[in-house]
N, C-alpha and C positions, 0 to 999 in steps of 0.2 A: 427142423432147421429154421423155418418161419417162426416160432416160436422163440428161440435164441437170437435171434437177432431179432426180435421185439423187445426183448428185456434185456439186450448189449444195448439200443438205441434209449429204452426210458432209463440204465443207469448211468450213461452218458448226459442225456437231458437233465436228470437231476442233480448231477454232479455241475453242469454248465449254472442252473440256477443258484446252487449255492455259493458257487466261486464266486458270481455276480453280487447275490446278496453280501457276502461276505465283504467282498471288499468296498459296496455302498456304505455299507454299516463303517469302515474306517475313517478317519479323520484325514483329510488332505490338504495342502494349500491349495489354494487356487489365485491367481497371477490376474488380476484386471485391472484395466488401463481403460482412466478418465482425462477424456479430452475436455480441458476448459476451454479451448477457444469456440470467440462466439457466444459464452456463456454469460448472464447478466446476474448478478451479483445486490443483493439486497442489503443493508444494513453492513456495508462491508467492511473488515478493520485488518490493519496489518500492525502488526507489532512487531518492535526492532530492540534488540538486548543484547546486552554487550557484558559478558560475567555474570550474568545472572539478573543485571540492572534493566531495569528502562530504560532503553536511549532516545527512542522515538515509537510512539502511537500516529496512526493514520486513521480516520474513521471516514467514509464517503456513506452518502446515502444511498448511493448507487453506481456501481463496477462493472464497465461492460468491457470483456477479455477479446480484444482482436482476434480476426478470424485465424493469423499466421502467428497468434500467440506473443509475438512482441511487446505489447504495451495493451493496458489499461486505459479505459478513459472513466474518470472519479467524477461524479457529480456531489455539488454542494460538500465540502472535504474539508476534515477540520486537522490538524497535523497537534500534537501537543509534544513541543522537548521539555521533560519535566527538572532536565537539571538545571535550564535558565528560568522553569515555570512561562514557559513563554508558547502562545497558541495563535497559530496562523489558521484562518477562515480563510477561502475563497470556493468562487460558484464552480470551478471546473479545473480539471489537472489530468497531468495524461504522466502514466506511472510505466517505468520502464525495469521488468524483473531484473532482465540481464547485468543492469549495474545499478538498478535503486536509485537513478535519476527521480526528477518529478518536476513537470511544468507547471506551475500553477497560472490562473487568466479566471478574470472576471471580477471585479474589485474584492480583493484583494484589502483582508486586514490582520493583522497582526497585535496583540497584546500581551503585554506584562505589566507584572505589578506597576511600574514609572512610569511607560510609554507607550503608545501605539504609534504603528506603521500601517502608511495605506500605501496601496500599489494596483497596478493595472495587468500588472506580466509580474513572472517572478521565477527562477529557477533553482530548482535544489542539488546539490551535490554530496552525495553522506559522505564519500571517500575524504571530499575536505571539511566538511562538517559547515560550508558552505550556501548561503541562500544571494544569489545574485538576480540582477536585473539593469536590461537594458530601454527600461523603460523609467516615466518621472515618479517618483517616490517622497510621500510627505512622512514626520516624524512629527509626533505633539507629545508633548509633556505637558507640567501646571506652569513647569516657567519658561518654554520654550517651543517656537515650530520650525522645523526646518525642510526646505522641499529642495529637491536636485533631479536633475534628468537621468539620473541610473545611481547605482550602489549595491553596495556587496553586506553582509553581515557574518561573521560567526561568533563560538560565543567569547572572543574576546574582543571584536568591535566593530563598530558598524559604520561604515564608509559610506556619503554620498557625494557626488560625483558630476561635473560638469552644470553651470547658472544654478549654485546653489545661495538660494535666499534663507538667509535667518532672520528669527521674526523673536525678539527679549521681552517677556511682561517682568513690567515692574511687577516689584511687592505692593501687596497690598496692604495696606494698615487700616 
């Protein structure tokens, strides 16, 4: 009897081990969840495409993900819209997933081919394709400056807004 139920229990055992093996040996998903908050972000870039196009590049040299996961704070952030060719530098921006906001702060400059923009504050809106600011903002060309205490841009124009000075260079010959 002792006998029979030692080799009920090792064909029990061996049959336990093989079940096990067996099913190690299958392929399974497995379900993991990474939390970015908190997390700091090196060389960081976000890309934005619309049909397949570029609509906007983001690059920061450095991305640190709030602890509640809200917003982003971008150090040194270079933003490029390639369909006006137009590239905005500034030292610091706080990036918000939920709606693709973007604060930018810290001088603040802007270039395309005709013109630069400097600025001190500046805020983005993708939903209106939108760069505003309620702070002073200068604009320089080869034949012209113009500085105002706030303005808006998209890409059909670029508004400045309250003691705006403009500054004409003649031609030169």
């Amino acid at each position: 009897m002792k006998k029979i139920v030692l080799i009920f229990a090792g064909v029990i055992s061996i049959g336990i081990v093989l079940l096990v093996t067996d099913y190690m040996d299958k392929e399974s998903t497995i379900k993991v969840k990474i939390s970015m908050e908190g997390s700091v972000f090196q060389g960081a870039e976000f890309i934005q495409k619309k049909d397949g196009q570029l609509k906007l590049k983001l690059a920061s040299d450095e991305a640190f993900m709030s602890d509640d996961g809200k917003f982003m704070d971008l150090k040194n952030l270079t933003m490029f819209f390639p369909e006006k060719e137009f590239i905005v530098k500034a030292q610091r921006g706080f990036y918000y997933p939920e709606t693709g906001n973007l604060t930018l702060s810290g001088g603040i400059e802007g270039f395309s081919k005709n013109y630069t923009v400097y600025g001190t504050e500046a805020y983005w809106i993708p939903k209106e394709g939108t760069l505003y600011s309620e702070k002073p903002l200068k604009i320089e060309t080869k034949k012209f400056s113009i500085n105002g205490n706030s303005g808006k841009a998209n890409a059909d124009l670029v508004e400045l807004n309250k003691g705006v000075v403009a500054i004409v260079y003649a031609n030169k010959k």
